[in-house]
VEXLOVEX-457109 format. One record per residue (C-alpha): x, y, z. Coordinates in steps of 0.001 Angstrom, whole numbers, padded with zeros to 6 digits, always signed. Layout:
BEGIN
XYZ;...
***
This chain:
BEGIN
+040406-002909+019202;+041071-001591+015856;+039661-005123+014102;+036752-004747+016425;+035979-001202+014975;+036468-002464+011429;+034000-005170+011890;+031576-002883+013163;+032147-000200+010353;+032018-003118+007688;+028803-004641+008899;+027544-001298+009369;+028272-000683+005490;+027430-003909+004787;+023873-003331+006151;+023042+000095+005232;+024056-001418+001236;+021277-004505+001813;+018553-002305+002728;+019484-000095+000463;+019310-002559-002484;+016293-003459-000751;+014697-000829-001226;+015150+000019-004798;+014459-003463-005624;+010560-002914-004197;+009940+000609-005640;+011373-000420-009269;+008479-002891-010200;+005780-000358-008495;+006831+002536-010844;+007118-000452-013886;+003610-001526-013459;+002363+002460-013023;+003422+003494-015726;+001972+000157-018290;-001240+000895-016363;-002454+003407-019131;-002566+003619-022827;-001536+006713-024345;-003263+008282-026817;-001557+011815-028562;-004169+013750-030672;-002746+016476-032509;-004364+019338-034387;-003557+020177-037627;-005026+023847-038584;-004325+027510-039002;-007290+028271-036756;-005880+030779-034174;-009042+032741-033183;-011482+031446-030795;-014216+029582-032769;-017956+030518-032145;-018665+027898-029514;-016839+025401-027352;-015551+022662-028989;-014436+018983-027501;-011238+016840-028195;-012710+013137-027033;-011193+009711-027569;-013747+007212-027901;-013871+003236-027851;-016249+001238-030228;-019325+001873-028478;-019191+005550-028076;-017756+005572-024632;-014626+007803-023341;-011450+006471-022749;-010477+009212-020865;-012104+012708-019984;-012379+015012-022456;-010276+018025-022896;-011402+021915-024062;-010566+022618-027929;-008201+026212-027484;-007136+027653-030949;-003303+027662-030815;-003024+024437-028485;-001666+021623-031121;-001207+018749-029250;-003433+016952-026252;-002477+014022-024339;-004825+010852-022969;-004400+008413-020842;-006779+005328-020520;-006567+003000-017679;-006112-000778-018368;-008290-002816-016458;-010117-006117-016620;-012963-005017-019012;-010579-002971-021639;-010522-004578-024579;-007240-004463-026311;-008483-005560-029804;-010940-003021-030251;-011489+000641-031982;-010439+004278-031118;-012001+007090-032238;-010044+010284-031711;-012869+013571-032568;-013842+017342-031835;-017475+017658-031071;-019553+021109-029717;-019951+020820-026278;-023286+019859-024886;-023940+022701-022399;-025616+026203-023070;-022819+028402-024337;-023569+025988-027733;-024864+028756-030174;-026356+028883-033452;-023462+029713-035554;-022911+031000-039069;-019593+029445-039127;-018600+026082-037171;-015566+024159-036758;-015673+020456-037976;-012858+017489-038048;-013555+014597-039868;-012691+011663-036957;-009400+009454-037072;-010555+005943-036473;-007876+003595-035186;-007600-000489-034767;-006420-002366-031986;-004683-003930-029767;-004059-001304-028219;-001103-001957-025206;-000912-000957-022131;+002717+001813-021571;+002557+002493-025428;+001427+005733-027247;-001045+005755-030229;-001053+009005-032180;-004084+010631-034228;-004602+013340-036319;-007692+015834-036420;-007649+018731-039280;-010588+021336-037859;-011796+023586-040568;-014209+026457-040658;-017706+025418-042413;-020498+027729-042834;-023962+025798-042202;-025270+025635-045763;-021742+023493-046468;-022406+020407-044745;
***
């Protein structure tokens, strides 16, 4: 009687440790192929700007032919660093160009301004792979519109 109930407990123990193992073995290459799905991209803002600028400004990062990566994100004085993600998929091209900017927004609250914000763009070179981070650098200054 007793072997009978070790048997039982054993293979009991021995099956809940299979499935178990199981288990972790099919979620592990799921969250592995998640997370090399994207391309990172880390722009970070280098200015003493802490007042709200005249209009709204854009943080974008482009490929060669002008087109987003990922969506764009609001320009807030104070806010240093912003975080992309682009998804890999058959047409991204690894061995390309990224173009990390700030732009005016495109929508009416863009006002004639004495003063406007401008970053010169950081241009990067591919290849550009998929689960690593690529870092940029934008330095916004104030320019008044006879200093362009």
């Amino acid at each position: 009687m007793k072997t009978t109930k070790i048997f039982s407990v054993l293979s009991l123990a021995l099956i809940f440790a299979v499935s178990t193992s199981f288990a972790k073995k099919n979620e592990s290459p799921s969250a592995i192929s998640t997370q090399a799905a994207s391309i990172n991209y880390e722009v970070v803002i280098h200015t003493d700007i802490l007042s709200a600028p005249c209009n709204t400004y854009l943080i974008k990062v482009v490929d060669e032919f002008g087109r987003l990566v990922a969506p764009a994100q609001v320009f807030a004085p104070g806010i240093n660093k912003y975080s992309f993600k682009e998804k890999v998929g058959a047409k991204t091209n690894k061995f390309s160009r990224r173009v990390a900017m700030l732009v005016p927004a495109k929508y009416p609250d863009h006002y004639v301004c004495a003063e406007a914000l401008h970053a010169t763009p950081d241009v990067k070179f591919g290849p550009f792979l998929a689960g690593q981070t690529y870092f940029f650098d934008l330095q916004p200054r104030i320019e008044g519109q006879g200093n362009d």
